[in-house]
C-alpha positions in Angstrom: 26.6 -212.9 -108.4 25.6 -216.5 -108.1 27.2 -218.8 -105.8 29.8 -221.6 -106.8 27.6 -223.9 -104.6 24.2 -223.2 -106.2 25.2 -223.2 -110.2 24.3 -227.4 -110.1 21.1 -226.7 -108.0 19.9 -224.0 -111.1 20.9 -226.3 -113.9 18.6 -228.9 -112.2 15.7 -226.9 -111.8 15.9 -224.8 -114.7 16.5 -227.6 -117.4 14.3 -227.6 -120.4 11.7 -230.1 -119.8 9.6 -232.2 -122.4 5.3 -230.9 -122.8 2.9 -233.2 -120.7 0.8 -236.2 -122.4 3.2 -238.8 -122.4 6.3 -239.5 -119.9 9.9 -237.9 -120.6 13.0 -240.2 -121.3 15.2 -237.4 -119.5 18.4 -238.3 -118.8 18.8 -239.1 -115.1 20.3 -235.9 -113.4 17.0 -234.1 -114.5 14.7 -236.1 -112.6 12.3 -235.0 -109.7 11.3 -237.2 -106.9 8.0 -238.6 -106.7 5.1 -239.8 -104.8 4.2 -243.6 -105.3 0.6 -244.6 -105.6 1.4 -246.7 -102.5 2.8 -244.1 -100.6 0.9 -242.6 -97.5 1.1 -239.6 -95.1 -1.4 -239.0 -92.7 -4.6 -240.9 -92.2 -7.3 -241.5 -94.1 -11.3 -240.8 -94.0 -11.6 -244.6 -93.8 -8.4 -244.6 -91.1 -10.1 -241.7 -89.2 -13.6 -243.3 -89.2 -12.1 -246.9 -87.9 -10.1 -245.4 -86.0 -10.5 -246.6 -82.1 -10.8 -244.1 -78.9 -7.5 -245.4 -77.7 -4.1 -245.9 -79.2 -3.6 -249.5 -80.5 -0.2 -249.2 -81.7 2.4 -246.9 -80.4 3.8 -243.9 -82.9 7.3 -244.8 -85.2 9.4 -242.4 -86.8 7.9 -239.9 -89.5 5.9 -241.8 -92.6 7.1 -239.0 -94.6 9.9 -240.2 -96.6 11.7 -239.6 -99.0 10.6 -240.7 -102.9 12.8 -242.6 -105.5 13.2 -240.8 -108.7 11.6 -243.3 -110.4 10.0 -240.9 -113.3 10.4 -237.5 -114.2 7.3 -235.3 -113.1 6.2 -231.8 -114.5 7.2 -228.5 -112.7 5.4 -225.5 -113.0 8.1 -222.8 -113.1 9.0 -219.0 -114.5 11.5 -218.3 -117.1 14.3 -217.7 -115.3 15.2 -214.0 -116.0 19.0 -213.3 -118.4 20.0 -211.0 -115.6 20.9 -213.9 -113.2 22.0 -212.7 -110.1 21.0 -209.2 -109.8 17.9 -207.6 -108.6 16.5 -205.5 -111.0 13.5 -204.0 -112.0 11.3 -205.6 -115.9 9.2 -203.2 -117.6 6.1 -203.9 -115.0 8.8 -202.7 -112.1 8.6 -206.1 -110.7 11.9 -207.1 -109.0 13.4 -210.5 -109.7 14.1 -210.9 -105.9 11.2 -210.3 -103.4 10.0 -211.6 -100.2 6.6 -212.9 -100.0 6.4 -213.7 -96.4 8.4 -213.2 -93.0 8.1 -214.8 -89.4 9.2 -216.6 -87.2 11.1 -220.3 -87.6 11.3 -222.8 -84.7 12.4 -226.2 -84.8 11.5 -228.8 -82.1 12.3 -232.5 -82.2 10.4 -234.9 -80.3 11.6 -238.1 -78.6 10.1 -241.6 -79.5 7.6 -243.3 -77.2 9.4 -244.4 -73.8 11.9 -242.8 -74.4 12.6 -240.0 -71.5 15.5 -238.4 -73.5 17.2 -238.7 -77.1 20.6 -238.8 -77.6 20.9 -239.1 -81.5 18.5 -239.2 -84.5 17.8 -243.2 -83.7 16.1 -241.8 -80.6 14.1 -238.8 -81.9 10.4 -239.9 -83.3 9.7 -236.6 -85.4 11.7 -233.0 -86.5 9.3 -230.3 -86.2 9.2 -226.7 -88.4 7.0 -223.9 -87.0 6.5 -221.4 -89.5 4.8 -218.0 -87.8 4.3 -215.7 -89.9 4.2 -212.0 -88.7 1.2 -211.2 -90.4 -0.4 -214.4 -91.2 -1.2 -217.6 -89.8 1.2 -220.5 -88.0 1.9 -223.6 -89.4 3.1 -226.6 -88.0 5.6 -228.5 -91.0 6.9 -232.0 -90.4 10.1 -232.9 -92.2 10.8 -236.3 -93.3 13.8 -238.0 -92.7 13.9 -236.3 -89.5 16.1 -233.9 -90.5 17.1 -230.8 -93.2 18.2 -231.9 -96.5 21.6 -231.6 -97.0 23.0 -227.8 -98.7 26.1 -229.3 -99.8 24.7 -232.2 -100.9 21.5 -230.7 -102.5 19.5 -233.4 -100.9 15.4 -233.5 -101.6 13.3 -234.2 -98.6 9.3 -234.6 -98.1 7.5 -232.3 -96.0 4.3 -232.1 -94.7 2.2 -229.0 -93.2 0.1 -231.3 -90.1 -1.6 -228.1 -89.0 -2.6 -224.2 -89.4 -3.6 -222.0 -86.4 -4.0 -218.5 -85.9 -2.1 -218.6 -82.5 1.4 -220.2 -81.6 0.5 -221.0 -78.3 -1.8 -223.6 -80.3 1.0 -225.4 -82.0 3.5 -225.3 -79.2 0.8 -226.9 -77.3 0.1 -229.8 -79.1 4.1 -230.7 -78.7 3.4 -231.0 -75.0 3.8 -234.4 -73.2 1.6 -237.0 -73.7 0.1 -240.7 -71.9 -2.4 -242.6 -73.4 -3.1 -246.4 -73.0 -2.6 -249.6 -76.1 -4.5 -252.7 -76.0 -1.3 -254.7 -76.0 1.1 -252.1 -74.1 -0.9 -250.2 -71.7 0.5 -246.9 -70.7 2.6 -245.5 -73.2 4.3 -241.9 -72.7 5.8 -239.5 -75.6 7.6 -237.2 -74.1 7.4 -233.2 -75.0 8.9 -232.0 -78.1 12.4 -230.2 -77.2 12.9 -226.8 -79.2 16.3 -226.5 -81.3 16.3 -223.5 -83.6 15.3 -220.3 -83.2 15.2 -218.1 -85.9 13.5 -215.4 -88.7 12.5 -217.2 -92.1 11.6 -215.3 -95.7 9.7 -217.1 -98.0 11.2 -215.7 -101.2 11.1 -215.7 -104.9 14.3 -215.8 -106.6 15.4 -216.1 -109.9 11.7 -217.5 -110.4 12.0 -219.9 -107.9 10.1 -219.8 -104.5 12.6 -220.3 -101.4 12.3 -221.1 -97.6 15.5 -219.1 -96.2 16.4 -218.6 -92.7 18.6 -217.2 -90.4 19.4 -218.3 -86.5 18.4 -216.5 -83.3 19.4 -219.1 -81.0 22.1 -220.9 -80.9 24.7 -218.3 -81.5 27.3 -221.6 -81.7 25.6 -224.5 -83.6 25.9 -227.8 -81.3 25.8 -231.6 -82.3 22.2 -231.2 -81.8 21.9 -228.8 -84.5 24.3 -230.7 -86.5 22.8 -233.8 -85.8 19.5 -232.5 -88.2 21.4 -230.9 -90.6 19.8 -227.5 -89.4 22.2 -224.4 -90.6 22.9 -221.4 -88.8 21.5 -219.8 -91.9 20.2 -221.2 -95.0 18.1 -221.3 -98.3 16.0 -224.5 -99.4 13.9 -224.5 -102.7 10.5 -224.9 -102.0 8.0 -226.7 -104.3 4.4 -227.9 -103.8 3.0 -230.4 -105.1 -0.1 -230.5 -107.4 -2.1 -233.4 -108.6 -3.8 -233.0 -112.4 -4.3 -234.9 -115.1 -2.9 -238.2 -113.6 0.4 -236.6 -113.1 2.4 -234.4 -110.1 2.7 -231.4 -110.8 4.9 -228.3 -109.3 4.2 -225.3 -108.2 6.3 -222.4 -106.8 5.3 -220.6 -103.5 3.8 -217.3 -104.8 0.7 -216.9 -102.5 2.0 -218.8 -99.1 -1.2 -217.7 -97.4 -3.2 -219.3 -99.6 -1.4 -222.1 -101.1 0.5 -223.5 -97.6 -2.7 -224.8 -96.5 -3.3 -228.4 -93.7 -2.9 -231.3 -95.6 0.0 -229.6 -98.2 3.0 -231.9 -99.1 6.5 -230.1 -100.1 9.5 -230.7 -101.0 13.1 -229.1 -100.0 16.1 -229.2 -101.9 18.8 -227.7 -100.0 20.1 -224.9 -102.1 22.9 -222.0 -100.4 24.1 -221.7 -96.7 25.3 -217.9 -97.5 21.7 -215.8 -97.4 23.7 -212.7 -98.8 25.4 -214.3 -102.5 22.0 -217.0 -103.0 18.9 -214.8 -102.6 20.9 -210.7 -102.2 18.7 -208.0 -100.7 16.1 -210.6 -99.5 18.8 -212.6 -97.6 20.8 -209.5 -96.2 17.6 -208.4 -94.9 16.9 -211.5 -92.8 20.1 -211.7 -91.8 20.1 -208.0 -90.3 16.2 -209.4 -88.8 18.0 -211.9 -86.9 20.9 -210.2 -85.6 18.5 -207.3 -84.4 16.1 -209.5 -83.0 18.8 -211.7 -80.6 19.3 -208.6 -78.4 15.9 -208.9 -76.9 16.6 -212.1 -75.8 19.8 -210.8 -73.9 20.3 -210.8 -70.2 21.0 -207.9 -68.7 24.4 -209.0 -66.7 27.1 -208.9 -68.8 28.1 -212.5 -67.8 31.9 -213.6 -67.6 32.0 -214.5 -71.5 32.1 -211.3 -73.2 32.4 -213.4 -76.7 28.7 -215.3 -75.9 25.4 -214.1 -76.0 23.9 -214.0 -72.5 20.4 -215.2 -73.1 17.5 -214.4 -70.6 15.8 -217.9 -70.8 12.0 -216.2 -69.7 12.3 -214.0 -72.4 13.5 -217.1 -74.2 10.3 -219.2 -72.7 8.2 -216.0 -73.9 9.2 -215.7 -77.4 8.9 -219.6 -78.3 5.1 -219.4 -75.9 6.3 -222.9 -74.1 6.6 -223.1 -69.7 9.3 -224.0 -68.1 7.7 -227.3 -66.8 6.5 -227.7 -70.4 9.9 -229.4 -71.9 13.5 -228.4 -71.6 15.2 -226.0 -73.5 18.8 -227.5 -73.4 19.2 -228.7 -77.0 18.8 -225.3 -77.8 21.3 -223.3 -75.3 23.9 -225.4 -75.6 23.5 -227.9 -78.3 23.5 -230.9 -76.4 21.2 -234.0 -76.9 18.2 -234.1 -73.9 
C-alpha cells in the first residue's frame, strides 16, 4: 500500500526523463536542484594552504544551502518495479524492499560563536547528523538549512558528510567546546554542540530508491526543540548523491553506503513519509520495533511518579551518545527545551 502523502514524491522522482547530451525543457514540477558553479562547501586546497594558524574570521551559519532549480539534472535510477507497494521476491529472489545499513542516528545542534545558549534557529550555527553504523564506520553529516526538510512539504535540502571515523567517541569529540583567538576579535568561544535526537536509522532501498529512515529513542514526546529543526519522531527522506560527469550532475542512489558515503560526499534529502510502516513496510516495521526495544536500556530503574513517561537513566544516556557530563548539556534532548 502506498501512502496518500508519498504518491506526489514518486511521480517526481520516477518521471520519465529526456537522454543526456543536451539540456531538458521539462516542465517545472520535474526539476531537480542543483549545484551552481559559484557555489562552495568546505574549503579548498588553495583555502587550506593560505589558510592562517589562527582564526581570522569567526564561523556563520552552514554554507550548505539549498540550490535553485534552475535546470533539470540527470538521475541515475532503477525502474521502479509494477508491484508498487509490496515486497516481493523477481526471478533473481531479490526483494524490492531491503535494508542496506543500520545504526545509530544522533542529532546535535551547535550554538553560534558567543553565544552561551540558543533559543531558536537564529541562534544555532550548525544541525549535526551522526550516522553510526553497527557494522561500519561513523559519519559525521551536516544538514543545510539547519534543519530537516520538510515531509509534508517534500522539501530538498543539501547535505554534506564533514567526516568518517571508525570510533564515535571521535565525532562526538570534535563537537566539544572550543576558544581560539581572531586578529580583529580576540578570544572567540563556540560553545559545545547540544545533542537532540536519539534514534536507530536504515538506509534502505525502496521501490528503487535509496532512503535514510529513522525512528526516535529519545525524546519519547517531541519538544519545540525538535520541532524547531523539523526532526520527526520517525521518518523517511530520499537519499541521492551527487555525481559529477561529463559536465553535468548526476544522481545516484545509495546501494553501497560503505563505499559510496565517503568525506567530502554532498547529498540531498527530500522529505518523503513520517509513517515508517505504509512508506518503506518490513524495513520500516523493523526499525521501528529496533527503537522501541532499544529505549528500555536507557530506563531507570525507579518507576518514577509518571507511569505514562519513560524514566531515562541519563549515564546510561551519557554512555550510549559517548559525550561527559561536563562535555555539554543534554537538556534539548530530555525535555525539548532550547539550551
Amino acid at each position: 500500500v502506498v501512502s496518500t502523502q508519498s504518491t506526489g514524491l514518486f511521480n517526481f522522482l520516477t518521471m520519465p526523463r529526456k537522454a543526456s547530451g543536451r539540456k531538458s525543457t521539462s516542465k517545472k514540477n520535474e526539476k531537480l536542484p542543483t549545484i551552481s558553479k559559484t557555489h562552495k562547501i568546505g574549503k579548498t586546497e588553495k583555502d587550506k594552504n593560505s589558510a592562517s594558524p589562527r582564526r581570522e574570521a569567526e564561523p556563520t551559519e552552514s554554507k550548505i544551502e539549498s540550490q535553485p532549480e534552475s535546470q533539470v539534472e540527470q538521475e541515475e535510477t532503477t525502474e521502479v518495479p509494477a508491484h508498487q507497494g509490496k515486497e516481493v521476491l523477481d526471478n533473481n529472489t531479490t526483494p524490492t524492499n531491503y535494508s542496506l545499513e543500520k545504526g545509530n542516528i544522533h542529532f546535535y545542534y551547535r550554538p553560534k560563536v558567543q553565544k552561551q545558549e540558543a533559543h531558536s534557529l537564529d541562534d544555532v550555527q550548525r544541525l549535526f547528523v551522526i550516522l553510526s553504523a553497527d557494522q561500519g564506520q561513523t559519519r559525521l553529516l551536516v544538514v543545510g538549512k539547519k534543519k530537516l526538510p520538510s515531509i509534508a512539504k517534500h522539501e530538498k535540502f543539501w547535505g554534506k558528510i564533514e567526516n568518517v571515523t571508525d570510533q564515535l567517541h571521535e565525532i562526538t569529540e570534535a563537537l566539544h567546546k572550543e576558544t581560539y583567538t581572531t586578529a580583529t576579535l580576540g578570544d572567540r568561544v563556540l560553545e559545545a554542540a547540544r545533542p537532540v535526537g536519539y534514534g536507530r536509522y536504515a538506509i534502505v532501498m525502496h521501490k528503487g530508491h535509496s532512503f535514510l529512515a529513522f525512528a526516535l529513542e529519545v525524546p519519547e514526546i517531541l519538544g519545540e526543540v525538535q520541532k524547531a529543526f523539523q526532526i520527526p519522531k520517525e521518518g523517511s527522506f530520499v537519499l541521492k548523491l551527487k555525481r559529477d560527469g561529463d559536465g553535468q550532475v548526476k544522481w545516484a542512489d545509495a546501494q553501497e553506503p560503505a563505499k559510496q558515503l565517503k568525506k567530502g560526499t554532498e547529498v540531498l534529502l527530500i522529505g518523503a513519509s513520517n509513517d515508517l510502516s505504509a512508506e518503506l513496510e518490513n524495513p520500516g516495521e523493523e526499525l521501528k520495533q529496533e527503537a522501541e526495544a532499544e529505549v528500555h536500556n536507557l530506563e531507570t530503574d525507579d518507576d518514577g511518579d509518571l507511569p505514562q513517561h519513560v524514566h531515562l537513566d541519563d549515564q546510561k544516556l551519557f554512555e550510549a551518545l559517548q559525550i561527559e557530563k561536563q562535555q555539554t548539556t543534554i537538556t534539548p534532548l530530555t525535555t525539548g527545551e532550547w539550551k
